[in-house]
C-alpha positions in Angstrom: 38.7 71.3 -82.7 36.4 68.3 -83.6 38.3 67.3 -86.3 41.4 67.2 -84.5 40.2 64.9 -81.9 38.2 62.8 -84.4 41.6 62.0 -86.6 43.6 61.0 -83.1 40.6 58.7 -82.0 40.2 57.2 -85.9 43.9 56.7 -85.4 43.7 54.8 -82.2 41.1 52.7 -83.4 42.7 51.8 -86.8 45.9 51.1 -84.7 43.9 48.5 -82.5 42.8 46.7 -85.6 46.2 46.5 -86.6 46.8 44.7 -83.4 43.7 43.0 -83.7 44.5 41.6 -86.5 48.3 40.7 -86.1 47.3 38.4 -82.9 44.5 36.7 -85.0 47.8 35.7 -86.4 48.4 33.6 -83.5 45.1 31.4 -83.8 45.1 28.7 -86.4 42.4 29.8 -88.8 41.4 32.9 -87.3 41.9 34.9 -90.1 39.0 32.7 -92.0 36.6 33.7 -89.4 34.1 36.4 -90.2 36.1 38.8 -88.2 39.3 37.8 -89.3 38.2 38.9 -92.9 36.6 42.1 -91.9 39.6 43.1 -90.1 41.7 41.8 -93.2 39.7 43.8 -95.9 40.0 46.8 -93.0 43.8 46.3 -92.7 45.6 44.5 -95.2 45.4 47.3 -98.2 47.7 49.7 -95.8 49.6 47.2 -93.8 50.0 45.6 -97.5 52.3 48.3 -98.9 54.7 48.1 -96.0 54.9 44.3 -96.5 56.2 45.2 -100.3 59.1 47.0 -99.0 60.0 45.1 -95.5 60.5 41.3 -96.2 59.9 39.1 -92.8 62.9 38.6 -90.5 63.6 34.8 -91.0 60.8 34.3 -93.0 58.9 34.1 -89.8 58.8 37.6 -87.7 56.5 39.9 -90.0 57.7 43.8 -88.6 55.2 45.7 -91.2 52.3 45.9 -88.9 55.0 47.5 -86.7 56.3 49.8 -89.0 52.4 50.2 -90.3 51.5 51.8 -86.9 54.5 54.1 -86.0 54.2 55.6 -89.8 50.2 56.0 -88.8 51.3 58.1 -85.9 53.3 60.3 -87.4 50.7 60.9 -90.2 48.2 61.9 -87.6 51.4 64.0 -85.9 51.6 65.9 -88.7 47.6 66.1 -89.8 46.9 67.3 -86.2 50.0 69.8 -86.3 49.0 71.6 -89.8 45.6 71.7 -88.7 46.5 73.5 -85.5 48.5 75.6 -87.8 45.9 76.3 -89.7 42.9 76.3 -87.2 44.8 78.7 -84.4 
């Protein structure tokens, strides 16, 4: 069950970049550091389609990367469950 495992750890890594990237937030001009814009080109294509449909709470509290991370987990819930299906 390689591929199982390796779609749970490539999960768990994407979802600390997400993280990684969210408290660059916090640093002024972080995100125009050479790792700020690896982790942006990384991130911001999936985070980006949650920010389309989820507008900022105040115009300040940005809940995508959130929202970004639970719908990763379910993905890899369901990837892991079909293969297991599949596999077993």
């Amino acid at each position: 069950m390689f591929i199982y495992g390796f779609i749970g750890t490539a999960a768990n890594v994407y979802s600390y970049l997400i993280i990684g990237y969210v408290l660059l937030s916090w640093f002024p001009n972080a995100r125009e550091s050479a790792i700020g814009q690896i982790l942006g080109r990384l991130v911001e294509p999936y985070v980006g389609i949650f920010r389309r449909f989820i507008p900022p709470i105040g115009g300040i509290l940005d809940l995508s990367p959130i929202i970004a991370i639970f719908a990763l987990r379910f993905i890899v819930i369901g990837l892991q469950s079909v293969l297991e299906f599949l596999l077993l």
